[in-house]
N, C-alpha and C positions, 0 to 999 in steps of 0.2 A: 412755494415762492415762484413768480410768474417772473421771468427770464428775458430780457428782451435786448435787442444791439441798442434802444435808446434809452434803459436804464442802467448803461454801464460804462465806466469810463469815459469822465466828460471829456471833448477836444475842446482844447484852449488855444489861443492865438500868441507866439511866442512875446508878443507888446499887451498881453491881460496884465490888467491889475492883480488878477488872482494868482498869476504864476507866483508873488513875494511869499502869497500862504504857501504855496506848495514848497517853495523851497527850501521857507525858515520855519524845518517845522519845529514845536517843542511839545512838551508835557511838562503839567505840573501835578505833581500826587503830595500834599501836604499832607491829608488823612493818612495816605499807606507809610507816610514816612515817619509818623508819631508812633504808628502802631509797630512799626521795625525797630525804632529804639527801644519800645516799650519789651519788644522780645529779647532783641539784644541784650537789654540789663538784667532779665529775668536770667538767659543764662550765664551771664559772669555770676551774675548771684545764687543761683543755683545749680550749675552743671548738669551730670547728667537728669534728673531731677526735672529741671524743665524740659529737658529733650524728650524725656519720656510721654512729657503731657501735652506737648508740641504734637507730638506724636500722635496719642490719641486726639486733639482736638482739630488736628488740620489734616491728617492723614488716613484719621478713621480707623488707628489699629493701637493697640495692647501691647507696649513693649517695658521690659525693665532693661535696667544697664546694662545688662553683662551680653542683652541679645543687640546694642545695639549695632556693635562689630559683626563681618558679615567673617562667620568659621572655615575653615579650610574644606568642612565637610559640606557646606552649602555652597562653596564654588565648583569642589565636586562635582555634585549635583546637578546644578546648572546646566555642565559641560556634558552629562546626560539626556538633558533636554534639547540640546540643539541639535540641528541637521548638519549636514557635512557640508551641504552648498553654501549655506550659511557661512560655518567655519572658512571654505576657500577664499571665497569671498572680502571677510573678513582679514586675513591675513596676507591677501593681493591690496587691497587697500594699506594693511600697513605698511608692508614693502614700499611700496610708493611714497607713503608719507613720512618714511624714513629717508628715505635715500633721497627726497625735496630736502627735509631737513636738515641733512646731513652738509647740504651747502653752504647755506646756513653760519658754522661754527666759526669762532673768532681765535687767533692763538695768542697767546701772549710772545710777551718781546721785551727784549732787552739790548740797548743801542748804544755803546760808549763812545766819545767823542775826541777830537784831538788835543781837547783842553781839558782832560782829567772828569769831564761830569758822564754822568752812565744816568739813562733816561728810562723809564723802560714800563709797562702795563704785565699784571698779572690778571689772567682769569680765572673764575673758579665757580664753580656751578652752585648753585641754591642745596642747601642740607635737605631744606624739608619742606615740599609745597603741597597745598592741599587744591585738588581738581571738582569742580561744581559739575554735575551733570543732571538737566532735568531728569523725571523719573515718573513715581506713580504707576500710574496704569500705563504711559506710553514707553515706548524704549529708545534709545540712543545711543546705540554703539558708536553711531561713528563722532558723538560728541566727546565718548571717551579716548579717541584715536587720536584726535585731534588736540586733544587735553595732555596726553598723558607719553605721546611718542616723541614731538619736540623734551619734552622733560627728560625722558628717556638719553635720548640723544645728547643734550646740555649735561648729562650724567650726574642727575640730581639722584641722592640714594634712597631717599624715603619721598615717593610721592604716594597720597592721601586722598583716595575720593569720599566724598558724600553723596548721594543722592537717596531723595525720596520711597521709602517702601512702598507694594503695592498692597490691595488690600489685606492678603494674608500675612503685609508684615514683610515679606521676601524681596527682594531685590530681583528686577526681572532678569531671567536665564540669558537671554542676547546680553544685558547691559554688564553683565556679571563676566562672564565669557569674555567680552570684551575687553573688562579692564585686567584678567588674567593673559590673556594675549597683549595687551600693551605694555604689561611689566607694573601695574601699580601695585603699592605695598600691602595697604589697607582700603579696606572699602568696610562705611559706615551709614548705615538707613538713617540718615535722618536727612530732610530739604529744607528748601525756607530762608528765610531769614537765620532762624537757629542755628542751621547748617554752617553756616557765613561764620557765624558768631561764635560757635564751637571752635570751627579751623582759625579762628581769628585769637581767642584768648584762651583755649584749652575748658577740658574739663576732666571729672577724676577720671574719666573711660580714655579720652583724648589728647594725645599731643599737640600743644599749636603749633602753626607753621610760620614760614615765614614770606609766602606768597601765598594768594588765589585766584584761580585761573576760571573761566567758563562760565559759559550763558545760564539766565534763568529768570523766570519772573520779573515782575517789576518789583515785589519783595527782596531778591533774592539781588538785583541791582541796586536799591538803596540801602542794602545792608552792607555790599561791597562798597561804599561810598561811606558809610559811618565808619567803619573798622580799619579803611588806608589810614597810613601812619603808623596804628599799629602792627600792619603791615603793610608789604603792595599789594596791587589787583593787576590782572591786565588791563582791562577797559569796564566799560560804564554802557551792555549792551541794551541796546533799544529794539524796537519789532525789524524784522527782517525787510530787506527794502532793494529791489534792484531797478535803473535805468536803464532802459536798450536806445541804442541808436540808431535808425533803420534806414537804409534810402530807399529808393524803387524796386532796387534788385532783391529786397527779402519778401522770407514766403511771410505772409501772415498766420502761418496755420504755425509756424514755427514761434513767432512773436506771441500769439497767444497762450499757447500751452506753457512760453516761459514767463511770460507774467502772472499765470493761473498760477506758476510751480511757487510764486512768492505769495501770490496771491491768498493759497490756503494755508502757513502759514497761521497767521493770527488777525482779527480784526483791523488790527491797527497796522498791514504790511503794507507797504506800499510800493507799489508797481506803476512805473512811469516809460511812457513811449515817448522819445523826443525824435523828431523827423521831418522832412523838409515836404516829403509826400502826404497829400492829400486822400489819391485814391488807397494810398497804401492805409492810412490812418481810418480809413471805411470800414474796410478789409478787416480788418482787424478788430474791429468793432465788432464785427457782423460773425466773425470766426470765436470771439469770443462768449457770444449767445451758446454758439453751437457746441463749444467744448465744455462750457461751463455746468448747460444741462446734464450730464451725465457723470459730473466731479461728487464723488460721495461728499466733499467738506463746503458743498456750493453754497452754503449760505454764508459761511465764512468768505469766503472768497469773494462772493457778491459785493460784500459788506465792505470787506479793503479795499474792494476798486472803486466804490462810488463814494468810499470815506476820504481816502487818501491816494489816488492813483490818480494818470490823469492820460491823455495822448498829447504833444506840445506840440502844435505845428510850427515850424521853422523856417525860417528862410532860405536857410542850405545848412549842410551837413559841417560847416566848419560854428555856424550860431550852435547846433547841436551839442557840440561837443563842448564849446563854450560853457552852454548853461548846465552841461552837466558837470562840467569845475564847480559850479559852485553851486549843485545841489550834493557832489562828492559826496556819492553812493556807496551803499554795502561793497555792493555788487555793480560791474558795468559791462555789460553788454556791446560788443561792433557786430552789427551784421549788416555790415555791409560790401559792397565788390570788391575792395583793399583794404581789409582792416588793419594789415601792419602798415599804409601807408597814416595811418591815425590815432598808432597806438601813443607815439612821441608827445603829440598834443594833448591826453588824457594825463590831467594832474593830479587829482584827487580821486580816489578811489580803492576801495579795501582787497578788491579782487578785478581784475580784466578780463572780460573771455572774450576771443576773435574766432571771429566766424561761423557759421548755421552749425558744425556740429560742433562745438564746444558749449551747450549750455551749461548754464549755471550748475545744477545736478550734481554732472561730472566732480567738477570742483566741490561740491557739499561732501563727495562719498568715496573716490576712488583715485582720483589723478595725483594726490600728493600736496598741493596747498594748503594752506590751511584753511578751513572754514568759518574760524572765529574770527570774525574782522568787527572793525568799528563801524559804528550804524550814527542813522541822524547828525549825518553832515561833518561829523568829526572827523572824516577819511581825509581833511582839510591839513590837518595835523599828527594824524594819529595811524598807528600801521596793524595788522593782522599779526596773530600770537606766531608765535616764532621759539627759535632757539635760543635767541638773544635775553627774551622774556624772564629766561631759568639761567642768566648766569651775571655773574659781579663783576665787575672790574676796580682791580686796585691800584693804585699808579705805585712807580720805584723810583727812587730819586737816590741818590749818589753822588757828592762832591766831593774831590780832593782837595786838600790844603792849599795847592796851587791856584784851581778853579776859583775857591772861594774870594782870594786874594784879586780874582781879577776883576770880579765882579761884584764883591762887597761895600764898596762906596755906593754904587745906583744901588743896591738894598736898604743901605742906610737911608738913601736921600726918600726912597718913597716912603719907609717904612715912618719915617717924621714928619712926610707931607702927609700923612695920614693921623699924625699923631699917638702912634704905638713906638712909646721911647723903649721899653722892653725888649721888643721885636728888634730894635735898630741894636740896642746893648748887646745882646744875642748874636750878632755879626760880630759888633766891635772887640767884646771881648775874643774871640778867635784870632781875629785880627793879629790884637796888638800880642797876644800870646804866644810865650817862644816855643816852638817847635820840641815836642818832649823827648 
């Protein structure tokens, strides 16, 4: 594939027509989503049964029930297989993304008043949540860290991974490892759809849960879409996608390698430069030939920048940050001379990083945040998995006799401008009732 600074990454003028594509972007998968119910139902109807044949037909391997749970002897294992640098590693990361977490926690409360009523919220963590981590041939420790340490922390007792076997059927050793260093309960080889759809309605191998959490496929996202209700999800993740904001003063060599970092990702990631600079928007062009020829996943990466990427020239750095409100990013990127004087103005956004060394990376693997954020524009509304995600809230309510007396008439009056004479009888008889 021939590499060049003019087929990559178009520069658009911040008044193109074309900027509305880039912003409002969508997907539509009609085909994957007939073919996800159609898996779905197969396993309510069949349980382990389909999973097995899931198994062999999308993952290439030979399993019956009893191997689908991963043994205490094959995490063992695993933990033979890894190196130590690994392990440090691994375990400085979760420190951090504990102790982020840990901020995080909500308490309950109970607040009584000088007129007899006591107000008050209980919290209480999720029983049983099941964690999605891609798999197969690749590995993903830190999506189990990320999955499974806020859960931890919220003190859910049974959390529940899935994820995809690899060829021989095994669960890779890092991903393995990992979810025994995060504290998960179970861990079960199946992905997919099926995956979804197991943790979502149970089968004779599987307990269902009552949340699911984590990235995966665009299968694996319209199956979390079919199954809310019957339980929650976190979010609805789309391809990985980060905006930088750059003025004069950033290097390009820096801007490039973190657009590449989204870039290889997956086809559809999309990597966006918004910036007032001109010569800097070159620059970066030109940096990005250079670094890209030597990227082992450069055809991927190619492919998201000239599918979905873009550089926006700007007027200044205050339109910048403007239009990245309301393309509200994965990921958003300040590299510029005072990024905290412009962190305040950033509204939408799944994750922030300020300054040349805070790239993205960091936040994927080791600083504490969390990685799982909301993608394709929903950072508008929607926020990154948390501790919050794994835990309930039930309100407390308490009135005394006195209270009720005092405030019973305006219950009455709504409760029949509503037209619930029940509800209003429900007062009155207390009401008029003498005191026992």
């Amino acid at each position: 594939m021939e590499i060049s600074s003019e087929n990559l990454l178009p520069i658009i003028d911040s008044r193109s027509p074309d900027l509305a594509g880039l912003i409002n972007r969508q997907f539509f998968y009609a085909e994957e989503a007939a073919r996800v119910e159609e898996i779905i139902s197969a396993v309510r109807l069949e349980g382990d049964e389909a999973l097995c044949r899931f198994a062999r037909e999308f993952d290439g391997v030979e399993l019956v029930p009893e191997e689908l749970k991963v043994s205490p002897e094959e995490l063992q294992e695993a933990y033979r297989q890894v190196d130590e640098d690994f392990l440090a590693a691994l375990r400085l990361a979760r420190e951090n993304i504990t102790a982020f977490h840990r901020k995080q926690l909500i308490n309950s409360w109970i607040e009584p008043d000088e007129n007899g009523v006591i107000r008050g919220q209980l919290i209480r963590p999720l029983r049983r949540v099941g964690v999605y981590v891609p798999g197969g041939r690749a590995a993903y420790p830190s999506s189990v860290l990320m999955n499974a340490v806020p859960a931890v922390v919220a003190g859910v007792p049974e959390i529940v991974m899935a994820t995809p076997p690899g060829p021989e059927g095994k669960v890779n050793a890092h991903t393995l490892v990992a979810a025994g260093e995060a504290g998960v309960t179970e861990v079960y080889k199946i992905g997919g759809a099926q995956a979804v759809a197991a943790l979502a309605y149970g089968t004779q191998s599987i307990k269902p849960v009552d949340k699911i959490t984590g990235p995966g496929n665009i299968f694996v996202t319209l199956a979390k879409r079919c199954v809310f209700g019957q339980v929650d999800i976190d979010l609805l993740a789309g391809p990985s996608e980060v905006a930088i904001v750059a003025d004069e003063t950033a290097d390009p060599v820096y801007i490039a390698a973190d657009l590449l970092a989204q870039a290889e990702h997956d086809p559809l990631a999309a990597a966006v430069l918004f910036t007032p600079s001109a010569a800097l928007a070159g620059a970066v062009r030109t940096e990005l030939a250079v670094q890209l020829a030597s990227l082992p996943r450069k055809e991927i990466a190619a492919r998201a920048l000239g599918a979905r990427g873009a550089i926006v020239l700007t007027k200044d750095l205050g339109e910048a940050v403007e239009l990245v409100n309301k393309y509200a990013p994965e990921h958003c990127e300040l590299l510029v001379s005072e990024p905290w004087e412009w962190l305040g103005r950033v509204e939408n956004a799944g994750a922030i990083f300020l300054g040349p060394y805070s790239p993205e990376p960091v936040g994927d693997y080791l600083a504490g945040p969390n990685h799982i954020l909301p993608t394709g524009g929903t950072a508008r509304w929607a926020s990154g998995l948390g501790v919050e995600a794994f835990l309930k809230r039930s309100h407390v309510l308490a009135y005394s006799r006195q209270a009720l007396a005092q405030t019973g008439r305006q219950i009455v009056k709504l409760a029949r401008l509503e037209g619930l004479e029940a509800h209003a009888r429900a007062i009155e008889v207390r009401l008029r009732r003498r005191k026992p």
